[in-house]
TIMI-905519 format. One record per residue: residue in three letters; chain; x, y, z negated of N, C-alpha, C, O in turn. Coordinates in pm, whole numbers. Example, Ala and Ser with C-alpha at 12.3 -4.5 7.8 and 13.67 -1.06 7.14 Angstrom:
<rs>
ALA | A | 1319 | -569 | -780 | 1230 | -450 | -780 | 1320 | -330 | -780 | 1424 | -332 | -846 .
SER | A | 1285 | -225 | -708 | 1367 | -106 | -714 | 1290 | 3 | -787 | 1341 | 114 | -804 .
</rs>
This chain:
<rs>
UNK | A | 848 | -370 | 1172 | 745 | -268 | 1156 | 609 | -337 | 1138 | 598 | -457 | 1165 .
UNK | A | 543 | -292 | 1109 | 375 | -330 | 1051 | 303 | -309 | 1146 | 298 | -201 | 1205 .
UNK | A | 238 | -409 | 1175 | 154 | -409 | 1276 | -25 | -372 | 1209 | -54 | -326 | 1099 .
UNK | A | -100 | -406 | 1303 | -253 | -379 | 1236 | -284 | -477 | 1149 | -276 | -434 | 1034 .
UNK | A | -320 | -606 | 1154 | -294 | -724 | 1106 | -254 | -716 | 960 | -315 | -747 | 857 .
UNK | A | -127 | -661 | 984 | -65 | -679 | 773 | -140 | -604 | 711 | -102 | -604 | 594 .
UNK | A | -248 | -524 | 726 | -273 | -423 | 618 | -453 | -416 | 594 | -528 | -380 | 503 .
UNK | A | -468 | -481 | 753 | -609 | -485 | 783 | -687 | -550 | 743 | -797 | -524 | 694 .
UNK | A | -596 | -712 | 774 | -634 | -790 | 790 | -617 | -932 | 652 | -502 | -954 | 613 .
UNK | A | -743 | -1025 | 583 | -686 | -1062 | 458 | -610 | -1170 | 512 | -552 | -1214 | 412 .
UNK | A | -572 | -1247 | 622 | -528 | -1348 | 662 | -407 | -1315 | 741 | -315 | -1392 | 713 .
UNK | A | -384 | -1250 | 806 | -257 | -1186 | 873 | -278 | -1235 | 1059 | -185 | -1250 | 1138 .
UNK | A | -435 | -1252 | 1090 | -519 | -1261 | 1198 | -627 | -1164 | 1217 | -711 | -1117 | 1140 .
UNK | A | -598 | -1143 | 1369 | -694 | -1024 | 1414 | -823 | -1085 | 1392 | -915 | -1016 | 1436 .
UNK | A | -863 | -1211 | 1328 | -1003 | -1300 | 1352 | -1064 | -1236 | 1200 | -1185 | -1238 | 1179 .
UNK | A | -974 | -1185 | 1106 | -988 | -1176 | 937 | -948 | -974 | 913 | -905 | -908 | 819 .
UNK | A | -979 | -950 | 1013 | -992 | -822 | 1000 | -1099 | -735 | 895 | -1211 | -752 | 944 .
UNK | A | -1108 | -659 | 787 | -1206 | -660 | 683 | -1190 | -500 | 717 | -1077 | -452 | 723 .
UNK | A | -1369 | -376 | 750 | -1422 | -331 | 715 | -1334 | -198 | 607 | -1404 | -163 | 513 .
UNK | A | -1231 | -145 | 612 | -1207 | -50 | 546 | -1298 | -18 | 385 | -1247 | -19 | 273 .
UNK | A | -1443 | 8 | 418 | -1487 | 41 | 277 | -1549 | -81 | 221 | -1640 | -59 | 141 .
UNK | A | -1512 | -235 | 250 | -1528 | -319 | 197 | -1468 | -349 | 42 | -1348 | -324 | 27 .
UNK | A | -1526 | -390 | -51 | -1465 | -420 | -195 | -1323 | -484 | -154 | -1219 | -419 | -162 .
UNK | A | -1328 | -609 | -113 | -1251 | -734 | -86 | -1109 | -705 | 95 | -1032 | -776 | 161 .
UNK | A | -1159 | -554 | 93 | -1069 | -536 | 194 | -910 | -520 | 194 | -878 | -450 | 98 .
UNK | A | -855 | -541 | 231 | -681 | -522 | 173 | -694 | -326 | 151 | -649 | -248 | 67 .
UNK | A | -767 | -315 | 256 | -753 | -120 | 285 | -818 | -36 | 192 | -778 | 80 | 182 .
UNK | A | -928 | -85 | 110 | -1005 | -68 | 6 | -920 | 35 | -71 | -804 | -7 | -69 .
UNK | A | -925 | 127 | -125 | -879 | 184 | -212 | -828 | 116 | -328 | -719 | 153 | -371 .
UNK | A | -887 | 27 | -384 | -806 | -54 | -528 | -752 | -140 | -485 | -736 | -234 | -564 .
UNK | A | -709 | -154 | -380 | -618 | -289 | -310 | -459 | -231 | -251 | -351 | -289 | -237 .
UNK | A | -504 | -90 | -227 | -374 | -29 | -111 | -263 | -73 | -220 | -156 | -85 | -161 .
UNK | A | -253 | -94 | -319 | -117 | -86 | -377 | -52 | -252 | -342 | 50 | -259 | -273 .
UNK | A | -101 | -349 | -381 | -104 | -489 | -350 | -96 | -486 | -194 | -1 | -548 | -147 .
UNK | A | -164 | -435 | -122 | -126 | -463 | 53 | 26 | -402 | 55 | 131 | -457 | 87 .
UNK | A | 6 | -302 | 20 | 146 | -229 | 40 | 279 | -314 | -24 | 396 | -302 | 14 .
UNK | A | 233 | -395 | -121 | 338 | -460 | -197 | 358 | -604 | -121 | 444 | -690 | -142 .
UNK | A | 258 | -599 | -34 | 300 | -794 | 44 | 431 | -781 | 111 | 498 | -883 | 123 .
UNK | A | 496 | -615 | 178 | 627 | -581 | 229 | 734 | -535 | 98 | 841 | -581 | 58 .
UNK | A | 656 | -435 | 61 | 697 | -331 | -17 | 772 | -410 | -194 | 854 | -367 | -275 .
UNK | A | 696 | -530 | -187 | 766 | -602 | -277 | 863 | -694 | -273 | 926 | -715 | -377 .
UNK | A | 892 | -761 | -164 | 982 | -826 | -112 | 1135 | -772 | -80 | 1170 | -714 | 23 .
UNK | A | 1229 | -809 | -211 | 1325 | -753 | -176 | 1419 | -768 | -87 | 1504 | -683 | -60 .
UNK | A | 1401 | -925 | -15 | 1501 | -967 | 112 | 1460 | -891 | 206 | 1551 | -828 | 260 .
UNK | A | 1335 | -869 | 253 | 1274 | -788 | 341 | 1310 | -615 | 382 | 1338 | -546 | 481 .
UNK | A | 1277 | -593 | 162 | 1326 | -439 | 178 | 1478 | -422 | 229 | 1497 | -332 | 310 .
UNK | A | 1551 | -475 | 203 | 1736 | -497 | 199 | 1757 | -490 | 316 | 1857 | -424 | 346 .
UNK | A | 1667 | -559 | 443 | 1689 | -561 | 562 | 1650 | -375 | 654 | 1682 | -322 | 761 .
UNK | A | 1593 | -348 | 570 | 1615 | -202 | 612 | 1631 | -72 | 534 | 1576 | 38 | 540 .
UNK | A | 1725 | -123 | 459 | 1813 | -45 | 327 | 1761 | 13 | 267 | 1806 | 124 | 238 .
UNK | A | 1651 | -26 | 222 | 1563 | 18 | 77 | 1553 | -40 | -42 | 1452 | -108 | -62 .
UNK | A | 1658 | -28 | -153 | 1649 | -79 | -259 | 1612 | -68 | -372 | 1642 | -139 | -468 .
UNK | A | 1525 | 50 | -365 | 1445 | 34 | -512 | 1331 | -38 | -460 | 1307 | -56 | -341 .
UNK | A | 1247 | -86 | -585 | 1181 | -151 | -611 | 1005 | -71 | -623 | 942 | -65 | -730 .
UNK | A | 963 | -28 | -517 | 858 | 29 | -484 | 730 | 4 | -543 | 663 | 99 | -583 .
UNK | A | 682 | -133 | -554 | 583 | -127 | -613 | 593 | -159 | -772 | 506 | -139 | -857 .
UNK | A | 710 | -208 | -788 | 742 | -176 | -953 | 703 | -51 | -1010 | 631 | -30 | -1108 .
UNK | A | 772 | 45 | -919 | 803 | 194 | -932 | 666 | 223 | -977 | 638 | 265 | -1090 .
UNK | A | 560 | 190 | -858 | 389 | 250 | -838 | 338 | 187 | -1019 | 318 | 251 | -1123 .
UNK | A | 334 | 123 | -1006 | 283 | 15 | -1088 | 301 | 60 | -1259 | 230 | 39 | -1357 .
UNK | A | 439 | 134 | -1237 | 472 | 201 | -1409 | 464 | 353 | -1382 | 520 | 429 | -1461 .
UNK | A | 405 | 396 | -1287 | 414 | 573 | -1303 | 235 | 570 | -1335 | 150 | 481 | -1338 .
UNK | A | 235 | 677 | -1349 | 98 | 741 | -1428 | -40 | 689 | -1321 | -156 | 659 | -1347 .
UNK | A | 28 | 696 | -1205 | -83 | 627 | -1120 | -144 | 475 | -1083 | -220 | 426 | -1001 .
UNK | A | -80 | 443 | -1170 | -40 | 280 | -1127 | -121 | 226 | -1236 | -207 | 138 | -1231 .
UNK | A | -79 | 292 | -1331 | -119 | 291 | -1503 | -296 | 298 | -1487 | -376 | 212 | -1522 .
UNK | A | -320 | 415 | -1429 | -415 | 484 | -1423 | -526 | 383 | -1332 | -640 | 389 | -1379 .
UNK | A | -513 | 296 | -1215 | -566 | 206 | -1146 | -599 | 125 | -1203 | -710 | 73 | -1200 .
UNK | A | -468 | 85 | -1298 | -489 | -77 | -1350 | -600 | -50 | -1413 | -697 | -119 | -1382 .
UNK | A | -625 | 88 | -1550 | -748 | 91 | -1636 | -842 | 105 | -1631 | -924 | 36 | -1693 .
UNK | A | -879 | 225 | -1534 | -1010 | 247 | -1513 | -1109 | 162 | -1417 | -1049 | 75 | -1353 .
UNK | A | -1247 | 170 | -1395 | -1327 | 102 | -1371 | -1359 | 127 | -1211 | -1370 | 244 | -1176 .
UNK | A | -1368 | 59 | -1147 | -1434 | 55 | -1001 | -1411 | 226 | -922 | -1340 | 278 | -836 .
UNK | A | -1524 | 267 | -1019 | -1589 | 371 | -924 | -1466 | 508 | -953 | -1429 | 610 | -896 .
UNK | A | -1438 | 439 | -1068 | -1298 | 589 | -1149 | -1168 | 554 | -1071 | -1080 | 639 | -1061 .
UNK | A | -1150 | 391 | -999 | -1015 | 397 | -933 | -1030 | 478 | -802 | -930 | 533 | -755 .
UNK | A | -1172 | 491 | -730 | -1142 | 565 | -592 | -1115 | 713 | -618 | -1121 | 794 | -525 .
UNK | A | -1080 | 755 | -757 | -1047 | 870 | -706 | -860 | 891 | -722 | -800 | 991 | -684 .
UNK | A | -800 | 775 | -782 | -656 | 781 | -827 | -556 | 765 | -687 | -592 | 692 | -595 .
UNK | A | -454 | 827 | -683 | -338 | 835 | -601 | -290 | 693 | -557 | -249 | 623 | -649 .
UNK | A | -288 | 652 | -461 | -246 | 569 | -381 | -77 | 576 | -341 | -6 | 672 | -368 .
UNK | A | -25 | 435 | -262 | 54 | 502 | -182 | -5 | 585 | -63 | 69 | 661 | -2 .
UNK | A | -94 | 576 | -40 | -93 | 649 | 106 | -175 | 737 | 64 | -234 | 758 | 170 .
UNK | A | -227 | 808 | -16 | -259 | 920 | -34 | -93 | 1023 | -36 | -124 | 1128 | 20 .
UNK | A | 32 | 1030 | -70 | 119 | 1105 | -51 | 213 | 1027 | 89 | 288 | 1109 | 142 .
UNK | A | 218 | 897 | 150 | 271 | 848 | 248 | 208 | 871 | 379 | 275 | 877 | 482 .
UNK | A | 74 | 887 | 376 | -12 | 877 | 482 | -48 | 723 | 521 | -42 | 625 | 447 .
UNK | A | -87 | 729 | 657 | -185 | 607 | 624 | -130 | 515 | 792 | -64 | 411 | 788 .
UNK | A | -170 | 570 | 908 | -95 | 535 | 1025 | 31 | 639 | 1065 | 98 | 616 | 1165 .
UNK | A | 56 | 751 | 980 | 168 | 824 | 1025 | 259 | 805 | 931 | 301 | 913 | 888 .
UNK | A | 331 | 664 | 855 | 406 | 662 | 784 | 575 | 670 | 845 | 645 | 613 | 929 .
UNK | A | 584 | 767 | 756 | 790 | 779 | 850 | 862 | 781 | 719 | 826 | 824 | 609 .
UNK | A | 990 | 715 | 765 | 1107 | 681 | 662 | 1128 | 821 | 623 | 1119 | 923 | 692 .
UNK | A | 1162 | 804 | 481 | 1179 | 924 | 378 | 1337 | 1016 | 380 | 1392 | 1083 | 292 .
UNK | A | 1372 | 986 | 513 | 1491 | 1051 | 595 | 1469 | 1166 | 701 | 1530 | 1266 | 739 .
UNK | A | 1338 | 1094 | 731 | 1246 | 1155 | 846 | 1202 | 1316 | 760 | 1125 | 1314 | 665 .
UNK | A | 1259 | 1437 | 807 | 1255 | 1554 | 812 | 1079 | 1605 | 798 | 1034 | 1702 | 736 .
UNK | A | 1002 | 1495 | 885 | 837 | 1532 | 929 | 802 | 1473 | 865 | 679 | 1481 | 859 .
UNK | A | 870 | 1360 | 758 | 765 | 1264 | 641 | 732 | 1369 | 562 | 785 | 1479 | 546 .
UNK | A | 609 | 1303 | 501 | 524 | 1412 | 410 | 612 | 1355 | 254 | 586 | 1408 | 146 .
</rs>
C-alpha cells in the first residue's frame, strides 16, 4: 500500500516532501499521472496484486491523457486526472462496492 512519501514526496523521504500547489511537486496537477505511474506502471508490482492491465498506458491514450500531453500549463489544470474519478486519500480497489 502507498504510504505518504510515494506520492508526496520527489525522493521517496519525508525530508523531500513538496508543497501540493508547487510546479515541480509529484501532487501538482500535471504530474498526478507520472506519480501515479511510479506503481501504476510497474507490471511486476501490478501482478502482485492482480491487476493486469496496463494503467497508465491506458491514461496516456484516452482523450485525457492526449489532452495533458497538449495543452499548455494553465489549460492542463483543468483536465481529468487519475484522481479526479479515483479520489485522492480515499482510493479503494475497483471491487470495492464504495469505490467511486
Amino acid at each position: 500500500m502507498a504510504t505518504c512519501v510515494d506520492c508526496h514526496s520527489t525522493e521517496g523521504n519525508p525530508h523531500s516532501v513538496v508543497r501540493v500547489l508547487e510546479y515541480n511537486a509529484p501532487t501538482y496537477t500535471k504530474n498526478i499521472s507520472q506519480t501515479c505511474a511510479r506503481c501504476h506502471d510497474n507490471q511486476e508490482l501490478m501482478a502482485s496484486y492482480g491487476i493486469v492491465e496496463k494503467v497508465y498506458e491506458s491514461y496516456m491514450r484516452s482523450f485525457h491523457g492526449k489532452a495533458m500531453q497538449l495543452d499548455t500549463e494553465l489549460v492542463q489544470l483543468d483536465k481529468a486526472t487519475c484522481t479526479n474519478c479515483h479520489g485522492v486519500h480515499d482510493i479503494k480497489s475497483v471491487q470495492d462496492p464504495t469505490s467511486r
